[in-house]
N, C-alpha and C positions, 0 to 999 in steps of 0.2 A: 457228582457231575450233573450237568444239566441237561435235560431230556432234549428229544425235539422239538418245536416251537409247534403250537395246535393251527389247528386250521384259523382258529379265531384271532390268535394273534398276528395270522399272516395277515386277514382280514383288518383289523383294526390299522395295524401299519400301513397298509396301501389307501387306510381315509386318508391317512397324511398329503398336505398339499404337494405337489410335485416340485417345489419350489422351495420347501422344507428337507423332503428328498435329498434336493439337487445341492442346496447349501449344504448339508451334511455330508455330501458327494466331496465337495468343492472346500470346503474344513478338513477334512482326513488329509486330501491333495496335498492341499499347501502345507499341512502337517509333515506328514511324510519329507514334503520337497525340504521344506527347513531344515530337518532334522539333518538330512541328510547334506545339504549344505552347510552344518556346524560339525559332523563330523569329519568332512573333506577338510575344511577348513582350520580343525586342530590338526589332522594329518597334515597340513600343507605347513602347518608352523613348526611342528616338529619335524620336519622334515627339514627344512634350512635353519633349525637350529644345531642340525646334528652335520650343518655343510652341505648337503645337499640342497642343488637349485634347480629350477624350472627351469633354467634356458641356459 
């Protein structure tokens, strides 16, 4: 397992531009958001393939 992160490495990460940060912020996001929009989206086909509808 992996330790704590040291001080040093907090340090070096916060040279990072904030803008580097923020995309990496904003990647995970839209990760997430996709993912979970492909899994709603198999749920929603399997679900009126087995007859059940949305409306």
């Amino acid at each position: 397992m992996s330790s704590k992160p040291s001080l040093h490495d907090i340090k070096q990460a916060e040279k990072k531009p904030l803008w580097q940060r923020l995309g990496w912020l904003a990647l995970i996001w839209v990760g997430s958001v996709g993912a979970l929009f492909i899994v709603a989206s198999l749920m929603r086909m399997f679900m009126n393939a087995a007859g059940l509808s949305t409306h």
